[in-house]
KEKE-926282 format. One record per residue (C-alpha): residue in three letters; x, z, y. Coordinates in steps of 0.05 Angstrom, whole numbers, padded with zeros to 5 digits, always signed. Example, Ala and Ser with C-alpha at 12.3 -4.5 7.8 and 13.67 -1.06 7.14 Angstrom:
BEGIN
Ala+00246+00156-00090
Ser+00273+00143-00021
END
This chain:
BEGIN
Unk-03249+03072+03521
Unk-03190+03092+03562
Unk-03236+03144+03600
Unk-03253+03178+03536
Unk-03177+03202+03520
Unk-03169+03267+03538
Unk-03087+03271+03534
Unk-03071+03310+03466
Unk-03020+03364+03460
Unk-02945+03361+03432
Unk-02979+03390+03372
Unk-03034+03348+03366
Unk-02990+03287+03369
Unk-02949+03315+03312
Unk-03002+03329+03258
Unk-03034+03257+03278
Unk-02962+03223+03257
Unk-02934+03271+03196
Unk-02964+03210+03152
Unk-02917+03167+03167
Unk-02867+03217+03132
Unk-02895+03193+03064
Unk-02899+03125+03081
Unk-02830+03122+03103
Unk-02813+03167+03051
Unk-02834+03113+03001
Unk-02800+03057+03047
Unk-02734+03088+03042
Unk-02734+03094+02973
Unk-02746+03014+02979
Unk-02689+03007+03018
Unk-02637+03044+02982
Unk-02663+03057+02915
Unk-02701+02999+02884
Unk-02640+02943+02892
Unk-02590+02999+02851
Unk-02638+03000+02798
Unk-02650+02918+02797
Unk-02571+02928+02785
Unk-02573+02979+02737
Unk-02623+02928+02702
Unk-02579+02874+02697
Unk-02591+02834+02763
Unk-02534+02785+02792
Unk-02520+02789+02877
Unk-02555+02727+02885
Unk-02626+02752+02845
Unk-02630+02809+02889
Unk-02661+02767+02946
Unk-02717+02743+02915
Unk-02733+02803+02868
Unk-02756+02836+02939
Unk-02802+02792+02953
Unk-02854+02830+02950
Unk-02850+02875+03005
Unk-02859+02808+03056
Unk-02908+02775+03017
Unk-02953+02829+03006
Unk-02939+02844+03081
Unk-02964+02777+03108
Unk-03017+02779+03061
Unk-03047+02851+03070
Unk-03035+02878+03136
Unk-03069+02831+03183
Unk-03131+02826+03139
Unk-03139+02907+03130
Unk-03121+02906+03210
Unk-03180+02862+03224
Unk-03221+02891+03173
Unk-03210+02964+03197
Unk-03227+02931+03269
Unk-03301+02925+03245
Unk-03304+02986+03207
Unk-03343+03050+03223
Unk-03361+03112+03172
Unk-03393+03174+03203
Unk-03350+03219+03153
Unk-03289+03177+03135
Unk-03281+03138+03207
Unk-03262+03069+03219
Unk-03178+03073+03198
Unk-03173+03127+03152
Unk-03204+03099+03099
Unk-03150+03045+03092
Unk-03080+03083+03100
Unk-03117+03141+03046
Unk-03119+03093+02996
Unk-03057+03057+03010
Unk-03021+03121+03007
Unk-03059+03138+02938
Unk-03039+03074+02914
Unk-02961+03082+02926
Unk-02961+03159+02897
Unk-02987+03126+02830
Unk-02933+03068+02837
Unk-02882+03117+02862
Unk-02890+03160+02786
Unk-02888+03102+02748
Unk-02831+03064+02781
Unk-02774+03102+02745
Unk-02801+03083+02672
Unk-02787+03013+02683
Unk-02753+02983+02630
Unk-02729+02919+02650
Unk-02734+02871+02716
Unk-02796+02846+02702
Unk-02834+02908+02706
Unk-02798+02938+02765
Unk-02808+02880+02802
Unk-02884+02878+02789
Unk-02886+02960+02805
Unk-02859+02938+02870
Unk-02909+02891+02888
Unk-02967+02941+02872
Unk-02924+02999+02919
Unk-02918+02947+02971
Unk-02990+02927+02974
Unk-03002+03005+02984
Unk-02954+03012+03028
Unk-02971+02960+03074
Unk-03043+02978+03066
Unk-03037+03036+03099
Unk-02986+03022+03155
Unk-03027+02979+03207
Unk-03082+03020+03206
Unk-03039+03079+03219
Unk-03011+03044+03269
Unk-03078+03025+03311
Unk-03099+03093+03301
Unk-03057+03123+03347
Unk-03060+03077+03384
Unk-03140+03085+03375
Unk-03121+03165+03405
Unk-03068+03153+03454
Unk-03086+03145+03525
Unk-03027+03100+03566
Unk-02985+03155+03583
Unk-02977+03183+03519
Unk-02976+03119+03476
Unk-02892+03124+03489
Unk-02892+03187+03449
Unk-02935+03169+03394
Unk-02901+03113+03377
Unk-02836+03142+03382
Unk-02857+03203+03339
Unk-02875+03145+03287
Unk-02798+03135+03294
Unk-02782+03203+03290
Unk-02822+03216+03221
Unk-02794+03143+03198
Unk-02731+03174+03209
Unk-02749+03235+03181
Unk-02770+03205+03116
Unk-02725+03159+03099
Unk-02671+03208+03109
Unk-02705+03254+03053
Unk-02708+03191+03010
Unk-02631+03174+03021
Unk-02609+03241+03024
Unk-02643+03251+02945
Unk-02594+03192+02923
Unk-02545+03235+02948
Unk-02565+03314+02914
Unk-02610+03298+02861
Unk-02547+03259+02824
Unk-02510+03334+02819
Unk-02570+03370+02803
Unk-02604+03320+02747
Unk-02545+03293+02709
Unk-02551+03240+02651
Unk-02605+03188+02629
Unk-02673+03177+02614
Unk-02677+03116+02583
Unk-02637+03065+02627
Unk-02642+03085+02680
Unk-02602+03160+02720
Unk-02649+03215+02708
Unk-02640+03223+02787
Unk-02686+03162+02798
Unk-02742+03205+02771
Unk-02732+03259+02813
Unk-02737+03223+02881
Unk-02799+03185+02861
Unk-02832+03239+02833
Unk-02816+03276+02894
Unk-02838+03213+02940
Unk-02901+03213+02906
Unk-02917+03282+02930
Unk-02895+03265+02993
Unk-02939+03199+03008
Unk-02999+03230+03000
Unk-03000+03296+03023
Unk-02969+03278+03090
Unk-03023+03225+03095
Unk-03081+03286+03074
Unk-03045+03327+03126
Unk-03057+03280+03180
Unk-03127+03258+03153
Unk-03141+03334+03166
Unk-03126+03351+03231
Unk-03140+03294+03263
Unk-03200+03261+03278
Unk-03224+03189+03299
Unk-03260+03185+03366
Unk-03333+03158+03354
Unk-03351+03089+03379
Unk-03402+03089+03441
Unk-03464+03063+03424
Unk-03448+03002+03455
Unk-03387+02999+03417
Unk-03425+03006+03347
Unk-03475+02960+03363
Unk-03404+02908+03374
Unk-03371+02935+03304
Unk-03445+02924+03266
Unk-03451+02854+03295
Unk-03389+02836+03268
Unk-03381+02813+03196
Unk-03334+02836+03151
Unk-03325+02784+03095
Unk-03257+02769+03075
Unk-03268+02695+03096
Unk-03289+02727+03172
Unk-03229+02767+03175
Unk-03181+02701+03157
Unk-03218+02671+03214
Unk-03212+02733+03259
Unk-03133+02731+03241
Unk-03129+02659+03265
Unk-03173+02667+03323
Unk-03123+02730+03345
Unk-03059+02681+03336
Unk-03086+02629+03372
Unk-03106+02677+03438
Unk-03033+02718+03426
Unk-03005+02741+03492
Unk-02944+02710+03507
Unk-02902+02773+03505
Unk-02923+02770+03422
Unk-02897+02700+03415
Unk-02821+02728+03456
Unk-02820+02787+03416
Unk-02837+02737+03350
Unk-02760+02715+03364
Unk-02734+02777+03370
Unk-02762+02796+03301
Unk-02740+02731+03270
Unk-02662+02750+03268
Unk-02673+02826+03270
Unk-02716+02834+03208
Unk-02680+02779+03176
Unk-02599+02827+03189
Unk-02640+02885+03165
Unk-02656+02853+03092
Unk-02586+02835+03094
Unk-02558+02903+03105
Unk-02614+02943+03062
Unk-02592+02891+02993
Unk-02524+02900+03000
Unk-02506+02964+03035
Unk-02482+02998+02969
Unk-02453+02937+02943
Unk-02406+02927+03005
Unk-02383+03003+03004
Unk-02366+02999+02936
Unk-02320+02937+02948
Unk-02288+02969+03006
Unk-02281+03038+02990
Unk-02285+03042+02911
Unk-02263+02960+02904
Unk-02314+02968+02841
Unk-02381+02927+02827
Unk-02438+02945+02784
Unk-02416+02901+02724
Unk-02334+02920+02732
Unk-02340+02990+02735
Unk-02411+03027+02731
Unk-02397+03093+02736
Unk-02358+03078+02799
Unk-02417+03032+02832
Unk-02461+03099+02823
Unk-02413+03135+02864
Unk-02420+03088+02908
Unk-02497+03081+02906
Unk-02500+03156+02917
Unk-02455+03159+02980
Unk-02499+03092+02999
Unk-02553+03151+03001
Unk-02514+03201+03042
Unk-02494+03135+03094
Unk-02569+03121+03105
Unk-02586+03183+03102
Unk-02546+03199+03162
Unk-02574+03129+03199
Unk-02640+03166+03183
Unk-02622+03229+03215
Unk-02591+03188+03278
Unk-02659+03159+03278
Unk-02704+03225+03292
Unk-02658+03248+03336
Unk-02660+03199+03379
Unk-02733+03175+03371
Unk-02760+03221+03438
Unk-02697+03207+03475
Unk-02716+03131+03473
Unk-02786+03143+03496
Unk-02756+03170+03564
Unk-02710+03117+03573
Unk-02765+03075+03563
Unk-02803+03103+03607
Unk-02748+03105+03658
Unk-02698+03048+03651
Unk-02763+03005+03613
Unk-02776+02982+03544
Unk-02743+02925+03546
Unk-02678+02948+03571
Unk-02674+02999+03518
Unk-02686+02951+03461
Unk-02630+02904+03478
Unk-02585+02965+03486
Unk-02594+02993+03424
Unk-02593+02929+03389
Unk-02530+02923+03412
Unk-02502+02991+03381
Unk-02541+02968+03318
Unk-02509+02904+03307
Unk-02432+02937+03332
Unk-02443+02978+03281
Unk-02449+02930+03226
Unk-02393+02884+03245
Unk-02348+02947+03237
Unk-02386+02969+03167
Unk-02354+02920+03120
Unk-02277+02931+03137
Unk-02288+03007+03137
Unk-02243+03033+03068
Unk-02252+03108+03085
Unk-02320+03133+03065
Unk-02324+03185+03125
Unk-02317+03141+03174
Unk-02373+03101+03154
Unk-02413+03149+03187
Unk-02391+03127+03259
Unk-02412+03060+03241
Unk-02480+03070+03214
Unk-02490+03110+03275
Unk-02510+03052+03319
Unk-02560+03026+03266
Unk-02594+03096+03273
Unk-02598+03081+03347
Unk-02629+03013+03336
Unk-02678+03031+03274
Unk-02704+03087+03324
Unk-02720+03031+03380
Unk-02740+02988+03323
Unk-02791+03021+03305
Unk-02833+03039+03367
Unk-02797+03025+03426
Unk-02830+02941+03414
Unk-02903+02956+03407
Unk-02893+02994+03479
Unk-02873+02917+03499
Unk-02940+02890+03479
Unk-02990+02943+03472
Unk-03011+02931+03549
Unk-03020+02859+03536
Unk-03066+02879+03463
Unk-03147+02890+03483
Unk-03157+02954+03450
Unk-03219+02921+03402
Unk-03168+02884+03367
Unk-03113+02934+03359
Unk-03120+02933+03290
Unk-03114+02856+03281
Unk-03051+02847+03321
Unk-03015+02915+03291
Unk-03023+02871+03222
Unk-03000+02810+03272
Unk-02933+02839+03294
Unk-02927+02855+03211
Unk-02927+02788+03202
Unk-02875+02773+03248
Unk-02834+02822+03208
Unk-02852+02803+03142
Unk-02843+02727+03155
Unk-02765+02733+03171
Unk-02766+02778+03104
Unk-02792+02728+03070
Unk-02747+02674+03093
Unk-02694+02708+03084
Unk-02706+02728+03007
Unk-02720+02652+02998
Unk-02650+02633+03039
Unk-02603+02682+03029
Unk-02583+02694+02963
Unk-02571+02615+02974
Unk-02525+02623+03036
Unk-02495+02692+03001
Unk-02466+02642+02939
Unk-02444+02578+02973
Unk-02432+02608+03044
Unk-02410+02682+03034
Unk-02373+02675+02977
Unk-02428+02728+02943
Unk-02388+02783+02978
Unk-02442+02838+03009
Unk-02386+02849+03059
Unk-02399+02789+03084
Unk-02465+02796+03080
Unk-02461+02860+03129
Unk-02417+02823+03185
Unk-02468+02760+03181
Unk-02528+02818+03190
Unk-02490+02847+03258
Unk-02479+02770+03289
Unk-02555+02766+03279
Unk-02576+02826+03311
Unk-02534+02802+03362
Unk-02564+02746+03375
Unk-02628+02790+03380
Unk-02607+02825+03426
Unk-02595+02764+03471
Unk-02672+02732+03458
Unk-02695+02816+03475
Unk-02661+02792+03545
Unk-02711+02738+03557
Unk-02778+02776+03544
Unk-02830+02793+03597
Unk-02878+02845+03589
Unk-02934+02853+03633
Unk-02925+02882+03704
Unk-02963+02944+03683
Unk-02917+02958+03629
Unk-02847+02941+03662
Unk-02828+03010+03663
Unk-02865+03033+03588
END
């Protein structure tokens, strides 16, 4: 396969990413939307937890199957991953219109699980799709231009918290007519980015050989499971050191994302939804400017990190910025100007940009190419399982440990990265891929 990928243009490698705007468009919105409304609905500190569950379970559930199924998938018009991210994306416009009419917890909780299920429909395959295009040399930049349109996105989702507030003033039932306005306005965005990439880019064509491999296979949903298993139990051991990694940085990042409005509003506003509501949106839209900022620290960064990579290696990089993320949260909590929470955040930005490419360079090498799509849903699940364990454990350790203060929840998110950081120390990627 690796003879048959002609290197691709700047351009080229561009249009094949600008998907992952909507995607992380709609992910943002997840991260600094959805728990403000669960509090505009009523919810207590310690709900929030396990009202975003979804996002995990439907992680763990979905991404590995559609990975292997995608695997054994070939359509002369529609390819082998397209179909899959298409109709994720579909699904989370139609979720992204009707989020903002929910009434109560109930129903924006179960919107959630349906945009989830799109959402994480459609990110694996992306994500063996370029690296489906991508000979070696270039897989550093595709993945990092995934973190450069992550970036991107989410920094159009936080930054609508921000301006839409000024521009669309009042309510609309209970909830700020702003919410409408940034889904509506994600909903455009998830699927057009996603048609834009569909259109000018193309799959490469199995050999012959190759299709006669993807026919033999079978694609039940009980053969996938056992293709899923199969792939765990023959996991290169760089996958299993990198599982660690993921287990406390995944696990901070929940932290931070429930209870990054929360803590500002204590520290800068000393206000909480329930005290003083019209404060707590102040703070929720500032929340938006803060990560939209991370966000834009993020695609700056993004093709920086791909030549450090390739210079100072992968792993290196990782720990480093790991390390800015997780200084960066320890200082968050204690900050009571709101400006200055921009320095802070700063670091995250750093670290989100590594986090989200700079680890598949770590493990790609070690992946054979016929089962890229399996193990992209793999590494999911070792994101999804800390998720999961945290929504189940934290809003536990946030009462009786944390006294329910989201400050404290920030400065227990940056000793986890930390310790992160340390278990990035003790992975070893293949020779071949020391230096990607």
């Amino acid at each position: 396969m690796s003879l048959r990928k002609p290197s691709l243009s700047f351009r080229q490698i561009v249009n094949m990413n600008v998907g992952f705007f909507g995607i992380q468009y709609s992910f943002g919105l997840q991260q600094s939307a959805v728990n403000p409304i669960y509090d505009f609905l009523g919810a207590s500190p310690d709900e929030i937890p396990l009202l975003n569950l979804a996002g995990p379970v439907t992680g763990l559930l979905i991404q590995p199957f559609i990975g292997a199924l995608s695997d054994s998938t070939w359509h002369p018009k529609w390819g082998r991953r397209k179909p899959f991210f298409f109709i994720g994306a579909l699904l989370c416009s139609i979720c992204l219109l009707l989020y903002p009419f929910s009434s109560s917890l109930w129903m924006a909780a179960s919107l959630l699980w349906i945009l989830d299920a799109g959402n994480n429909t459609a990110m694996e395959p992306y994500r063996a799709f370029v690296a489906d295009k991508l000979n070696d040399e270039q897989q550093p930049t595709g993945f990092q231009m995934q973190s450069f349109f992550t970036g991107f996105g989410q920094t159009l989702a936080n930054l609508s918290l921000f301006i839409f507030p000024m521009i669309f003033i009042g309510k609309t039932g209970s909830l700020p007519t702003w919410v409408y306005a940034s889904f509506f306005l994600g909903a455009v965005c998830s699927i057009g980015s996603i048609w834009w990439s569909m259109h000018t880019t193309s799959e490469i064509e199995p050999t012959e050989e190759e299709l006669k491999e993807i026919r033999a296979r079978k694609t039940s949903v009980l053969e996938s499971i056992f293709e899923i298993f199969h792939a765990i139990r023959e996991m290169p051991k760089v996958m299993w050191q990198l599982a660690l990694v993921y287990l406390f940085q995944w696990y901070a990042l929940f932290c931070y994302w429930q209870n990054s409005s929360k803590s500002i509003a204590l520290s800068v506003w000393n206000a909480t939804p329930k005290d003083n509501p019209e404060l707590y949106e102040q703070a929720v839209s500032w929340t938006g400017l803060v990560n939209g900022w991370y966000n834009i620290v993020t695609f700056l960064s993004a093709l920086a990190l791909a030549r450090y990579a390739n210079k100072y290696g992968a792993k290196t990089v990782h720990m480093v910025c790991l390390i800015l993320a997780a200084a960066g949260f320890l200082a968050f909590p204690h900050i009571e100007n709101k400006n200055l929470l921009f320095f802070a955040i700063s670091g995250f930005g750093i670290g989100w940009a590594s986090m989200m490419g700079i680890p598949y360079l770590l493990v790609v090498g070690d992946i054979p190419k016929e089962r890229y799509g399996v193990y992209m849903g793999i590494i999911n699940m070792m994101i999804v399982i800390p998720m999961i364990l945290q929504n189940l454990s934290f809003g536990y350790i946030l009462k009786h440990f944390l006294d329910n203060d989201p400050r404290n929840a920030i400065t227990f998110a940056g000793a986890l990265l930390a310790i992160a950081a340390l278990a990035t120390a003790f992975i070893k990627p293949s020779p071949t891929k020391q230096s990607a």
